[in-house]
Backbone of each chain as nested JSON, in Angstrom:
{
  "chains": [
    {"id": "A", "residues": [
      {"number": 1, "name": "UNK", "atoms": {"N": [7.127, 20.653, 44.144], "CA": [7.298, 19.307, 43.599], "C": [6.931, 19.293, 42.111]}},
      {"number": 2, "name": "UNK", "atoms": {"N": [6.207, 19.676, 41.814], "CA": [5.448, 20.183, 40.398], "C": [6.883, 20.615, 39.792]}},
      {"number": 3, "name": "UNK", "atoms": {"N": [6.737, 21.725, 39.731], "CA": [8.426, 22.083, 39.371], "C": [9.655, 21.274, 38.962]}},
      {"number": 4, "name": "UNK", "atoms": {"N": [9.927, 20.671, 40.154], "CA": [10.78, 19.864, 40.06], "C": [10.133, 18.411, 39.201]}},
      {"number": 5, "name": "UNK", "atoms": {"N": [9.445, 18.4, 39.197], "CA": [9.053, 17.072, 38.195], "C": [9.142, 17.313, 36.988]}},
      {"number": 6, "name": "UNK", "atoms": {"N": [8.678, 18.821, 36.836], "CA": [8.575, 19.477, 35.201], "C": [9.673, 19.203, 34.803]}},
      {"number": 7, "name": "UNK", "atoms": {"N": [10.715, 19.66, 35.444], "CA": [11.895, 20.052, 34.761], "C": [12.96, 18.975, 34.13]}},
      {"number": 8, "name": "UNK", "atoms": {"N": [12.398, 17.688, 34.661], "CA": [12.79, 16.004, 34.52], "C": [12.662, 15.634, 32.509]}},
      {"number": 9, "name": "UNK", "atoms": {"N": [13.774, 15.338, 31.879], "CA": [13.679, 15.028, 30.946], "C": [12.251, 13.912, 30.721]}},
      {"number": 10, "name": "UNK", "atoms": {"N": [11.878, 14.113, 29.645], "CA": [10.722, 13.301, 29.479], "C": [9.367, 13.462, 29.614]}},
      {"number": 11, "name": "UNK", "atoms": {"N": [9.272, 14.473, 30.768], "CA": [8.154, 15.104, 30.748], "C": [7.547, 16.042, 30.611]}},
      {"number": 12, "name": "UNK", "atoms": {"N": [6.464, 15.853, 30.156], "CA": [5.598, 17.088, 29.856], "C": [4.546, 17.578, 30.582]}},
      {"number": 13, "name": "UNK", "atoms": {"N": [4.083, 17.206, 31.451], "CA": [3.102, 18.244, 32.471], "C": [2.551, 17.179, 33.398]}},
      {"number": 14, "name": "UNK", "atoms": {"N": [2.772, 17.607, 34.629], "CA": [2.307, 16.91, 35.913], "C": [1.057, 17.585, 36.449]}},
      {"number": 15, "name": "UNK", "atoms": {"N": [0.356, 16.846, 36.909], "CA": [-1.062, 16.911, 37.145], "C": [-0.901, 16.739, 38.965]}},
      {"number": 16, "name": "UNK", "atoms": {"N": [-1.347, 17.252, 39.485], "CA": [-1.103, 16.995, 41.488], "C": [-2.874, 17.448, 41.951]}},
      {"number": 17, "name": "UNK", "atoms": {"N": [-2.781, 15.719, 42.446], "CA": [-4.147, 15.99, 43.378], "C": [-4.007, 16.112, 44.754]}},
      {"number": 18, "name": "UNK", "atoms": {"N": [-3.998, 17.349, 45.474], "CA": [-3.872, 17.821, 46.583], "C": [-4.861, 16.749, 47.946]}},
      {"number": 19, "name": "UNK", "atoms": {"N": [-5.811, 16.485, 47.012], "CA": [-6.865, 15.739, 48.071], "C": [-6.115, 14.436, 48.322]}},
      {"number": 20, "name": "UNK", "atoms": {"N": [-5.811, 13.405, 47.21], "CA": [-5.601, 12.29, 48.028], "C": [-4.082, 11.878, 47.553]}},
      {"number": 21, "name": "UNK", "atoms": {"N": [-3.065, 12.938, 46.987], "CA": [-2.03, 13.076, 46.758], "C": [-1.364, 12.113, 45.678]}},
      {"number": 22, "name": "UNK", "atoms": {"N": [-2.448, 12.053, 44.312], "CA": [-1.623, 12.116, 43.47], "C": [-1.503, 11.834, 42.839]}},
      {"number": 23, "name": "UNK", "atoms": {"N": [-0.468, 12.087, 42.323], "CA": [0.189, 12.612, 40.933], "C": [0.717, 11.869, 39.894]}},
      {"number": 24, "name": "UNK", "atoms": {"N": [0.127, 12.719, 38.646], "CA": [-0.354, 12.024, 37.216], "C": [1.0, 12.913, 36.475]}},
      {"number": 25, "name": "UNK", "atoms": {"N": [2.067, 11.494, 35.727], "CA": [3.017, 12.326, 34.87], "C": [2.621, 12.095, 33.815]}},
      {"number": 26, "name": "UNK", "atoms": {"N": [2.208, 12.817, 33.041], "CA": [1.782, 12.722, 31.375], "C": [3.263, 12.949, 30.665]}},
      {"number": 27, "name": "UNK", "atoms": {"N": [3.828, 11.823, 30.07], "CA": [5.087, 11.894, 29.089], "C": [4.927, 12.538, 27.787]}},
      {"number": 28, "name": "UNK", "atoms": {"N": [6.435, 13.245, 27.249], "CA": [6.565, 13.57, 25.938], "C": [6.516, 12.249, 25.061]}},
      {"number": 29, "name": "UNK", "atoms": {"N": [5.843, 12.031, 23.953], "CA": [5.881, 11.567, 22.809], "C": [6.815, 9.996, 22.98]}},
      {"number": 30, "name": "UNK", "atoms": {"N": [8.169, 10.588, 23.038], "CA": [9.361, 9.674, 22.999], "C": [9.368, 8.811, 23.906]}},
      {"number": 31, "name": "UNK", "atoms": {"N": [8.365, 8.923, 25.031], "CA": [8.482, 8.019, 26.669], "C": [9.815, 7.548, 26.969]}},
      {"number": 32, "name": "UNK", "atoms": {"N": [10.995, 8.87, 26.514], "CA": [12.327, 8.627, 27.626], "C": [12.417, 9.473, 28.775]}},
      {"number": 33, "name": "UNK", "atoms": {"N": [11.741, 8.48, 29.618], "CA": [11.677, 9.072, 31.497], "C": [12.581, 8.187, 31.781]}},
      {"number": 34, "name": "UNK", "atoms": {"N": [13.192, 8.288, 33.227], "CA": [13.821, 7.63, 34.131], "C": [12.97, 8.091, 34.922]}},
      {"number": 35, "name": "UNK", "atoms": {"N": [12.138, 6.654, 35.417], "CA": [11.527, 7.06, 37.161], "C": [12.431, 6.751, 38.067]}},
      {"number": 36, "name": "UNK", "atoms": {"N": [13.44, 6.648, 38.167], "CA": [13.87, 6.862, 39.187], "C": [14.476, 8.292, 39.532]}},
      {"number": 37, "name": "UNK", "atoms": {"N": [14.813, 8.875, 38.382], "CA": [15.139, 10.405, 38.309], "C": [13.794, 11.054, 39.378]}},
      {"number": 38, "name": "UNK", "atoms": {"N": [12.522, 10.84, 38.608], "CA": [11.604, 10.775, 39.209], "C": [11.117, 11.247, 40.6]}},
      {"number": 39, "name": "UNK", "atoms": {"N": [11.271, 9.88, 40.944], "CA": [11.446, 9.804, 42.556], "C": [12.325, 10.462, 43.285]}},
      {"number": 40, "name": "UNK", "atoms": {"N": [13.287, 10.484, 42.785], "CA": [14.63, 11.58, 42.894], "C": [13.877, 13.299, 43.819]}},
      {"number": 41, "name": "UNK", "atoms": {"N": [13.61, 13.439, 41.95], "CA": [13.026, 14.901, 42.261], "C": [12.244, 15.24, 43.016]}},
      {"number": 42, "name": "UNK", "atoms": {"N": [11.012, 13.735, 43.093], "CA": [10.13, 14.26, 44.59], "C": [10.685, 14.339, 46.131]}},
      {"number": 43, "name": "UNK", "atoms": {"N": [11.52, 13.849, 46.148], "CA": [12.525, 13.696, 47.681], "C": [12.907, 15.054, 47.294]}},
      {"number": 44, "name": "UNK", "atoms": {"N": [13.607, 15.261, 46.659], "CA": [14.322, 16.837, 46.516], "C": [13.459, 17.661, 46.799]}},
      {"number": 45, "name": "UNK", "atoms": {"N": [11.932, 17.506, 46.564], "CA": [11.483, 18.798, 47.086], "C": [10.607, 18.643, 48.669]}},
      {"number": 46, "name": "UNK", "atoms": {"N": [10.771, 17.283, 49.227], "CA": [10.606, 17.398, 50.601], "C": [9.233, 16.813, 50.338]}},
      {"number": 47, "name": "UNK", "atoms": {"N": [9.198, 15.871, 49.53], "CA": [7.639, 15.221, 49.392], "C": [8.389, 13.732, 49.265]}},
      {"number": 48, "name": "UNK", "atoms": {"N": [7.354, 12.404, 50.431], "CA": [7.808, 11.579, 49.969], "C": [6.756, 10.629, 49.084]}},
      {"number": 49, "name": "UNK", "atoms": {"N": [7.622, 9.417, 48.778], "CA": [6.457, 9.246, 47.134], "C": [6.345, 7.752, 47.925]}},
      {"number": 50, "name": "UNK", "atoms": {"N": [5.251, 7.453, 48.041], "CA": [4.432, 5.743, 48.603], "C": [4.218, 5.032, 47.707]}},
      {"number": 51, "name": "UNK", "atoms": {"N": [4.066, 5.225, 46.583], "CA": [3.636, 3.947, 45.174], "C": [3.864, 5.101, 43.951]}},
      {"number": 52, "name": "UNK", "atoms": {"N": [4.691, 4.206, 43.111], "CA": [4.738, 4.625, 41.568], "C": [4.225, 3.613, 40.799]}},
      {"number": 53, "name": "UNK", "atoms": {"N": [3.467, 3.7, 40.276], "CA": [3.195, 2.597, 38.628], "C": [3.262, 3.584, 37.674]}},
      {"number": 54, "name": "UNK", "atoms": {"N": [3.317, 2.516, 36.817], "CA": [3.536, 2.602, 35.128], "C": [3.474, 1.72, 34.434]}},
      {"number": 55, "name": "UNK", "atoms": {"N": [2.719, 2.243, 33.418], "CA": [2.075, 1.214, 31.939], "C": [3.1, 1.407, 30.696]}},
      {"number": 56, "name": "UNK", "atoms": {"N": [4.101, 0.497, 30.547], "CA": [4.574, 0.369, 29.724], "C": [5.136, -0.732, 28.597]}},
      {"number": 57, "name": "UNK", "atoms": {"N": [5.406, -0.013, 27.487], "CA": [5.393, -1.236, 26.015], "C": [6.966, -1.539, 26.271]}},
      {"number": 58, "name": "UNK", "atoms": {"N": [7.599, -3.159, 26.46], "CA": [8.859, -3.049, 25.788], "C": [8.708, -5.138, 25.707]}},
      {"number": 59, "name": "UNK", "atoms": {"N": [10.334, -5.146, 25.47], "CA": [10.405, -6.446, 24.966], "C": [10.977, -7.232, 26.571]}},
      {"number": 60, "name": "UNK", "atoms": {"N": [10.73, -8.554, 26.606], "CA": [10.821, -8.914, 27.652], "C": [12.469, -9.686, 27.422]}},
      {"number": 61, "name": "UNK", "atoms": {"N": [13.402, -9.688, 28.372], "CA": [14.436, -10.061, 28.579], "C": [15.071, -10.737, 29.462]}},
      {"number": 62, "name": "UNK", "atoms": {"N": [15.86, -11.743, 29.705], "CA": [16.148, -12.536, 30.406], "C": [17.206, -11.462, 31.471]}},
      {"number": 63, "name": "UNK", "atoms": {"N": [17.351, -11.286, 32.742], "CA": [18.724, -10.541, 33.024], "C": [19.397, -11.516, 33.738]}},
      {"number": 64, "name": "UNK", "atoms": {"N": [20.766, -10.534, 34.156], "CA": [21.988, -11.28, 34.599], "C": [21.359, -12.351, 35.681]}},
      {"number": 65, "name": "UNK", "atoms": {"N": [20.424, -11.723, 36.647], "CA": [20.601, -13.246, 37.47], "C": [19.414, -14.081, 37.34]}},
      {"number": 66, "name": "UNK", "atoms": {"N": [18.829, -14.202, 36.286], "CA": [18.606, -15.356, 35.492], "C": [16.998, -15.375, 35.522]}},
      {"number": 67, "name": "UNK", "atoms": {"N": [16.86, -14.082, 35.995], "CA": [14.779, -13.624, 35.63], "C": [14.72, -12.98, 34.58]}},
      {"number": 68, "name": "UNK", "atoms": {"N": [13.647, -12.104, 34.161], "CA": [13.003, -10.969, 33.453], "C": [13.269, -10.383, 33.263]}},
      {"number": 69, "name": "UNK", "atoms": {"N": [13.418, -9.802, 32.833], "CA": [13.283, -7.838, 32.781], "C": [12.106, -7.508, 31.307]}},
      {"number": 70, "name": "UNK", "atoms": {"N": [11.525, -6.406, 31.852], "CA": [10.875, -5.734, 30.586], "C": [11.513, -4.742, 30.241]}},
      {"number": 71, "name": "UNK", "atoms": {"N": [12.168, -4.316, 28.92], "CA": [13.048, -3.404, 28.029], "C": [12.455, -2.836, 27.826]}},
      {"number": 72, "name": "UNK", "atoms": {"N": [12.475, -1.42, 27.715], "CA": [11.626, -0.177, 27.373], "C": [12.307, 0.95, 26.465]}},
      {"number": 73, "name": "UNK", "atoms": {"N": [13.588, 0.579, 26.846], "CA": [14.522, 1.477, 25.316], "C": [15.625, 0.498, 25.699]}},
      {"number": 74, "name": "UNK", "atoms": {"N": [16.735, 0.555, 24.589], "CA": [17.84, -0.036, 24.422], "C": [18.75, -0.276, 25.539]}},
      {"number": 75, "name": "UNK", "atoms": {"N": [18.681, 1.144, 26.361], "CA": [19.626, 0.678, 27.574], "C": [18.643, 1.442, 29.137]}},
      {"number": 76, "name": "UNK", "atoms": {"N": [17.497, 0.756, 28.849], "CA": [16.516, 0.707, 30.312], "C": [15.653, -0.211, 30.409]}},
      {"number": 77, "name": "UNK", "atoms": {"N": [15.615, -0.867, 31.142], "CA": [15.132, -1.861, 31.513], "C": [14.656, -2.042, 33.431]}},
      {"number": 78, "name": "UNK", "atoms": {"N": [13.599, -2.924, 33.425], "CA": [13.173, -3.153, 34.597], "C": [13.256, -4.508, 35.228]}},
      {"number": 79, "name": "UNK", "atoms": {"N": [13.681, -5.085, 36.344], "CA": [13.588, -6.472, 36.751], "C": [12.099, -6.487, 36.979]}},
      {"number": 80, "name": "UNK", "atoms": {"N": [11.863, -7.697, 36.769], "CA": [10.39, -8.309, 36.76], "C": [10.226, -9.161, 37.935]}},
      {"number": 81, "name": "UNK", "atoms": {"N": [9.655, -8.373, 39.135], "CA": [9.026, -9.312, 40.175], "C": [8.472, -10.142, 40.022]}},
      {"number": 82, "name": "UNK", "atoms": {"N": [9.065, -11.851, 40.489], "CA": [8.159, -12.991, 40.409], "C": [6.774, -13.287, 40.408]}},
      {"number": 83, "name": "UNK", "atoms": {"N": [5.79, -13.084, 39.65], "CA": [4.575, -13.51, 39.935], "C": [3.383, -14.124, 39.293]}},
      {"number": 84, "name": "UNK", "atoms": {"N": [2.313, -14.393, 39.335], "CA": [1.654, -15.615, 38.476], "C": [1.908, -14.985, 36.986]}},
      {"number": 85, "name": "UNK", "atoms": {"N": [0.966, -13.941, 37.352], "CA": [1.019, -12.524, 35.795], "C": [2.589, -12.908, 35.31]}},
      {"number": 86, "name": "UNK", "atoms": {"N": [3.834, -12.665, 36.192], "CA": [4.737, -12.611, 35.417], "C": [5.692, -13.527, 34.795]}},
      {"number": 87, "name": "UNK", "atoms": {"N": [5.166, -14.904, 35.009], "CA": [5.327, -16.282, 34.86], "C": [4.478, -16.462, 33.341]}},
      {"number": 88, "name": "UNK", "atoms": {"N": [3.625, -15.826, 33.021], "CA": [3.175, -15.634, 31.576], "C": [3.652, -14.818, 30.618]}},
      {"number": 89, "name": "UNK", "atoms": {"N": [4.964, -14.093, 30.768], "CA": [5.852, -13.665, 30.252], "C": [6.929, -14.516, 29.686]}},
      {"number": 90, "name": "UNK", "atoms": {"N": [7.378, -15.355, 30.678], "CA": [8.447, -15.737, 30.705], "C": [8.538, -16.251, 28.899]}},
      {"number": 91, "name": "UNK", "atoms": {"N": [7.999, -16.878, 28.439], "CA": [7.773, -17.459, 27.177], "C": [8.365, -16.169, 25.897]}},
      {"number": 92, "name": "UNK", "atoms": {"N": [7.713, -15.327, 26.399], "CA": [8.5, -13.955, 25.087], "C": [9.847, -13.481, 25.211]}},
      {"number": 93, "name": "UNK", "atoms": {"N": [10.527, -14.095, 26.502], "CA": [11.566, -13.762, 26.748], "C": [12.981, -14.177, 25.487]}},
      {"number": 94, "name": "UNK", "atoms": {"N": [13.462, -13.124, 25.36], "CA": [14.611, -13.161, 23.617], "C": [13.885, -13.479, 22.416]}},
      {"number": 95, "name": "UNK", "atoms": {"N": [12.635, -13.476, 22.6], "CA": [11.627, -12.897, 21.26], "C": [11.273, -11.529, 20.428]}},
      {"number": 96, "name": "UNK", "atoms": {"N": [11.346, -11.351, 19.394], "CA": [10.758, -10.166, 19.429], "C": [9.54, -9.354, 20.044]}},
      {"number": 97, "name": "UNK", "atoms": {"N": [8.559, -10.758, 20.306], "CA": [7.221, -9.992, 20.738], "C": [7.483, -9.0, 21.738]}},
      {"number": 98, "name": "UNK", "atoms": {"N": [6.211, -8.071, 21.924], "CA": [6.326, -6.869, 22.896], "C": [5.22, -6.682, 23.724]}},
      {"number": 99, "name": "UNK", "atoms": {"N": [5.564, -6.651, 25.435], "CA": [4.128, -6.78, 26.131], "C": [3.982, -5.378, 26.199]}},
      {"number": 100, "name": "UNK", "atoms": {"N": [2.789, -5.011, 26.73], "CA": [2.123, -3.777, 27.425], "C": [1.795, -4.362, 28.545]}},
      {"number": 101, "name": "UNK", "atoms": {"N": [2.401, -3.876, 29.993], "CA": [2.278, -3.984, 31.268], "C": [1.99, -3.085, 31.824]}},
      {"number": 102, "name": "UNK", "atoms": {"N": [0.876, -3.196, 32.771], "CA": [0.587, -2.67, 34.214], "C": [1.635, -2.87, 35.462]}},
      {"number": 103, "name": "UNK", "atoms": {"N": [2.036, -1.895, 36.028], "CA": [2.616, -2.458, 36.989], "C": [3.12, -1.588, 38.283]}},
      {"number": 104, "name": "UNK", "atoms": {"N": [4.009, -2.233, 39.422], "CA": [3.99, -1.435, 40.464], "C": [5.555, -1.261, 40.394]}},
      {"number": 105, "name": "UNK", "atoms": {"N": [6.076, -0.11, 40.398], "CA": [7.887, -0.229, 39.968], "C": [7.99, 0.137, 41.93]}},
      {"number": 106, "name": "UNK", "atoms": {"N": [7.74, 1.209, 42.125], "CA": [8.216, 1.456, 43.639], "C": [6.785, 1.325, 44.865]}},
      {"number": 107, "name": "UNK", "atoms": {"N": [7.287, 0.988, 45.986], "CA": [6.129, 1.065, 47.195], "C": [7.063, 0.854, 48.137]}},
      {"number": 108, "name": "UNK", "atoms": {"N": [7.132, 2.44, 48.945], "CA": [7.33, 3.002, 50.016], "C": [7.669, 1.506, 51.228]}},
      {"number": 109, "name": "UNK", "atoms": {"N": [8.796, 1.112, 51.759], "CA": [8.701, 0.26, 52.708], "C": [8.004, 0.6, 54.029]}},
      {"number": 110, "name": "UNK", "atoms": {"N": [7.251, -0.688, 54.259], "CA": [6.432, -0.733, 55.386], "C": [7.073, -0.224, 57.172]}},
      {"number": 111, "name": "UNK", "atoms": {"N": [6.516, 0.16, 57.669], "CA": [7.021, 0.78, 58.873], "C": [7.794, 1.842, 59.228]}},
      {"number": 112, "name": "UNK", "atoms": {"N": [8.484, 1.113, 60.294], "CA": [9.279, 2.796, 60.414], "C": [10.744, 3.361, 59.538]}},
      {"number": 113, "name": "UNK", "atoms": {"N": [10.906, 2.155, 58.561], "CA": [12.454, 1.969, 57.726], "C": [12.322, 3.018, 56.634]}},
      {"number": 114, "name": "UNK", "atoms": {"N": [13.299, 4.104, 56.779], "CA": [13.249, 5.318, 55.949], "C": [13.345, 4.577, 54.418]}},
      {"number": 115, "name": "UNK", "atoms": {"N": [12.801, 5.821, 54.012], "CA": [12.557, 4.759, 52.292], "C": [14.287, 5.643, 51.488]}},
      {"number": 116, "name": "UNK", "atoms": {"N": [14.618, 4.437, 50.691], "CA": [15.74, 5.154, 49.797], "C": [15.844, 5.328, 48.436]}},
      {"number": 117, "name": "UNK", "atoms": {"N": [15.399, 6.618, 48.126], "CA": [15.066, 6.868, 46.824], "C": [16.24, 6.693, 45.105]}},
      {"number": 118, "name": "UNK", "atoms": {"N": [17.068, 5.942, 46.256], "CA": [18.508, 5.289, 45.529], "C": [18.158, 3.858, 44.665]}},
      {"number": 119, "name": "UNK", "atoms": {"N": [17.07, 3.433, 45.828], "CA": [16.52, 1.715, 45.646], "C": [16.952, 1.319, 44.104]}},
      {"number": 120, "name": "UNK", "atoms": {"N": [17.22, 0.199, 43.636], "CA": [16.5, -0.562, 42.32], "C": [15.661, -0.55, 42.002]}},
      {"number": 121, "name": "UNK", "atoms": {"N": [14.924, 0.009, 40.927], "CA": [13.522, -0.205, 41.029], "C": [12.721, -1.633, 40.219]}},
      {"number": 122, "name": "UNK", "atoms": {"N": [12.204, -2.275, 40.56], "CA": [11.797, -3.783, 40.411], "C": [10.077, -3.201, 40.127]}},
      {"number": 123, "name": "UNK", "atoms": {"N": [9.857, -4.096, 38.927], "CA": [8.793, -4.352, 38.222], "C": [7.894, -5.444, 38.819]}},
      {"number": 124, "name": "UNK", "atoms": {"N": [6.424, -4.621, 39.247], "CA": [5.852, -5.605, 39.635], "C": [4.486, -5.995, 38.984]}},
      {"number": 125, "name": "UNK", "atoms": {"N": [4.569, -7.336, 38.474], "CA": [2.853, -6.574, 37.061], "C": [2.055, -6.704, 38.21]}},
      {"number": 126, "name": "UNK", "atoms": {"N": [0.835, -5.802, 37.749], "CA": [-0.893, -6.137, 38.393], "C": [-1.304, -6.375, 37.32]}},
      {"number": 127, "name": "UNK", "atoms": {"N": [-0.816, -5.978, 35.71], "CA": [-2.055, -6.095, 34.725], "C": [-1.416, -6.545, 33.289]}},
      {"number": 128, "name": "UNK", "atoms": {"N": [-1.665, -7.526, 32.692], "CA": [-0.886, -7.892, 31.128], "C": [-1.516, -7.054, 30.777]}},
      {"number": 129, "name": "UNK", "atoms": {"N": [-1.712, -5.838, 30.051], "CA": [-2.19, -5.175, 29.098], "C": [-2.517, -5.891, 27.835]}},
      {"number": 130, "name": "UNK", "atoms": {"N": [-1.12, -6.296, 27.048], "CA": [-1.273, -6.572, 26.014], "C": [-0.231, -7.393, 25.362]}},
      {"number": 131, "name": "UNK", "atoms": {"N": [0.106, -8.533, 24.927], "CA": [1.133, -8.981, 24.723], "C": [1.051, -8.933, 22.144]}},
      {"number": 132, "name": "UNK", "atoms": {"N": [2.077, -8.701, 22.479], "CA": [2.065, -8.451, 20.732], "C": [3.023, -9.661, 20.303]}},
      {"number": 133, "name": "UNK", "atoms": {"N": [2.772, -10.272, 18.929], "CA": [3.709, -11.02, 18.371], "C": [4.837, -10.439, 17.913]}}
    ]},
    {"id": "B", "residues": [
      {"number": 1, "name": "UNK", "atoms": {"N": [27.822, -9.723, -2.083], "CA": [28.121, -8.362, -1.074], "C": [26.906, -7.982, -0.86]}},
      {"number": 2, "name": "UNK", "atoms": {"N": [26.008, -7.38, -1.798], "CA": [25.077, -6.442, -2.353], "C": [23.359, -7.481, -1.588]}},
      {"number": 3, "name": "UNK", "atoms": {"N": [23.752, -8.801, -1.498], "CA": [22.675, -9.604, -0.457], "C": [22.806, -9.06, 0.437]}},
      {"number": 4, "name": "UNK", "atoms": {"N": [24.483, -9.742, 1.416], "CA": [23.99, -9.302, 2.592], "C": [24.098, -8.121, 2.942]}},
      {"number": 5, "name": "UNK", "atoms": {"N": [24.438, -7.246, 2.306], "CA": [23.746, -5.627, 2.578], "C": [22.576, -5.17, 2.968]}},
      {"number": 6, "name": "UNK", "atoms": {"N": [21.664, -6.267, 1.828], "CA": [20.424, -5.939, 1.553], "C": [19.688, -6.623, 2.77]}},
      {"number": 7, "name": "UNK", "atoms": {"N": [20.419, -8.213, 3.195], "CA": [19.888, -8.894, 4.36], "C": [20.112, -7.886, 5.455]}},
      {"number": 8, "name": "UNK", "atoms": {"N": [21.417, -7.186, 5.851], "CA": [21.143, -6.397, 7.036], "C": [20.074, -5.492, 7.569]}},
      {"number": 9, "name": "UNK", "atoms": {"N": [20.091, -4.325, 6.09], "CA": [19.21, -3.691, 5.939], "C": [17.494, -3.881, 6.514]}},
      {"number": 10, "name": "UNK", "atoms": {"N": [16.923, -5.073, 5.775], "CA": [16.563, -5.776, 6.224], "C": [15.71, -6.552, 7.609]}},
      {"number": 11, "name": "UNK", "atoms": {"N": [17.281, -6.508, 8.153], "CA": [16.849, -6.92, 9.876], "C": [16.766, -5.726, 10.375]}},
      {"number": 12, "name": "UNK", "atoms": {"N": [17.836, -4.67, 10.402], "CA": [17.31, -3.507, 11.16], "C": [16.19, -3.139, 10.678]}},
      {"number": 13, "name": "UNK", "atoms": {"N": [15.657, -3.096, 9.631], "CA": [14.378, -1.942, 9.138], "C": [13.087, -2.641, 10.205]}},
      {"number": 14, "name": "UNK", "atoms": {"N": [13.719, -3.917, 10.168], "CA": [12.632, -4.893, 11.293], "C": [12.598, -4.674, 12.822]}},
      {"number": 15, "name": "UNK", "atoms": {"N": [13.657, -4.339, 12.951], "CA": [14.242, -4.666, 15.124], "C": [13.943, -2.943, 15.473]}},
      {"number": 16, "name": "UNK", "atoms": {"N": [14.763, -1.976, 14.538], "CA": [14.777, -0.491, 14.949], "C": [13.369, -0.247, 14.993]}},
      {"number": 17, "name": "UNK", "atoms": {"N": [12.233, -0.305, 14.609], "CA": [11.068, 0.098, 14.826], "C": [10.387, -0.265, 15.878]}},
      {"number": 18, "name": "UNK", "atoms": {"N": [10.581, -1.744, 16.68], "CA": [10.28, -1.914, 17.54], "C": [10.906, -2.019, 18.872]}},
      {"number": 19, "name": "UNK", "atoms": {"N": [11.758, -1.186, 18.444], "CA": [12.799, -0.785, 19.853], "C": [12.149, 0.405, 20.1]}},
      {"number": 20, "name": "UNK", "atoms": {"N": [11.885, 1.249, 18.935], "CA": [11.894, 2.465, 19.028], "C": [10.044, 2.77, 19.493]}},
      {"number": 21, "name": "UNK", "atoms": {"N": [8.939, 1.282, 19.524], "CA": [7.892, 1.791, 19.924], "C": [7.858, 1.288, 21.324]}},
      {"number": 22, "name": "UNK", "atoms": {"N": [9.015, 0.255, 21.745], "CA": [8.704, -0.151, 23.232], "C": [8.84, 1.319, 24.192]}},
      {"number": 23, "name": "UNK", "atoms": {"N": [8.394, 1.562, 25.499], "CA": [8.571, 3.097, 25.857], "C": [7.738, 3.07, 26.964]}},
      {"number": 24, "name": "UNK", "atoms": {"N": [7.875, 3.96, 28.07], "CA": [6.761, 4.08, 29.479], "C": [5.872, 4.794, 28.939]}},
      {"number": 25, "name": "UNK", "atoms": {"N": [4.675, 4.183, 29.012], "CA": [3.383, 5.162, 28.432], "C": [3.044, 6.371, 29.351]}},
      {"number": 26, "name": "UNK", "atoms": {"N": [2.79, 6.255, 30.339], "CA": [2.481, 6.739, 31.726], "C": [3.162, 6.554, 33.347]}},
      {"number": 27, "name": "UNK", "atoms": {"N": [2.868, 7.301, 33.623], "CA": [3.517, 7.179, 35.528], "C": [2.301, 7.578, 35.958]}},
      {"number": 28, "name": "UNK", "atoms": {"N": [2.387, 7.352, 37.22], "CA": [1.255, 7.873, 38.425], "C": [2.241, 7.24, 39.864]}},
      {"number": 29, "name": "UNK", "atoms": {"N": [1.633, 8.613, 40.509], "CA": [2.651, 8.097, 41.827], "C": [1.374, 8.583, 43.212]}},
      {"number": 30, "name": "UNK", "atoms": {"N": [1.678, 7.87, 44.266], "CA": [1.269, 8.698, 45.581], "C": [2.126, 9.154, 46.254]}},
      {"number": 31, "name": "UNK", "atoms": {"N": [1.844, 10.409, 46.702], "CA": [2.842, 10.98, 47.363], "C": [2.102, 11.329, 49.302]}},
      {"number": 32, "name": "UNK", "atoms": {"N": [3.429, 11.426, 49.715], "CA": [3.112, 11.843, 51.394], "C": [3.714, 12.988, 51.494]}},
      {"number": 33, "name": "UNK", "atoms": {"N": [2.944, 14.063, 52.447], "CA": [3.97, 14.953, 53.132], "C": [4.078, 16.254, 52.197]}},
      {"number": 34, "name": "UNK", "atoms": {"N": [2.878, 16.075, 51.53], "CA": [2.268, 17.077, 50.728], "C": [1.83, 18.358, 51.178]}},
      {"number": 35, "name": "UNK", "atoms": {"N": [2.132, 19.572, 51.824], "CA": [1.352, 21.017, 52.489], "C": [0.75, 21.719, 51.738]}}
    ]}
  ]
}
């Protein structure tokens, strides 16, 4: 899995804690990842992945069906799960300002429903980091 | 002419920098099914 994560544009060295499983992607410089590539690669190697977060800077955006999204480069972006945290966004939305978010992009569905590493991945904050003018 | 040149100029020197610092700082994932 290591391997296969390495080899994922964007990154630069994965960290794997065997004890309680896991794993730290430390990005190149540029922070152009696709997690969903990501997630991708961990299915490919026969590991499945239960929660991804990520802390990231971008501009907040209205999308097509008429919520959020946080922009993180020109053509990536995340939908923004409804929630109190993300209801204090809404205001920077087609502003320049730029948040820093905490958040939960993937979590493994509950029960016995195979997970599909195809999913959308939807932005969920736990944490405003930082909102900039 | 030579304004709005200078006005474009301008706005990008303003928008391209902060396109270019928005970005995923970090990932962290849990994984299952780990041997």
């Amino acid at each position: 899995m290591q391997q296969h994560l390495g080899r994922q544009d964007g990154v630069q060295k994965v960290e794997v804690s065997l004890l309680d499983g896991k794993v730290q992607v430390a990005l190149k410089e540029d922070g152009r990842v696709d997690p969903a590539r990501l997630i991708r690669a961990v299915y490919d190697s026969g590991v499945t992945v239960a929660e991804m977060d990520m802390i990231a800077r971008g501009h907040i955006v209205k999308d097509s069906s008429g919520g959020i999204a946080l922009q993180t480069q020109p053509n990536q972006s995340f939908a923004i799960v409804p929630n109190d945290l993300s209801s204090g966004l809404e205001s920077l939305a087609g502003t320049p300002a730029e948040a820093t978010v905490h958040g939960e992009l993937y979590k493994k569905p509950a029960g016995k429903k195979k997970p599909d590493p195809n999913a959308p991945l939807r932005l969920l904050i736990l944490e405003v980091v930082k909102k900039e003018p | 002419m030579k304004k709005r040149k200078l006005a474009l100029l301008l706005l990008l020197g303003s928008v391209l920098p902060a396109v270019s610092e928005a970005q995923i700082k970090h990932i962290e994932m849990r994984v299952e099914g780990m041997t």
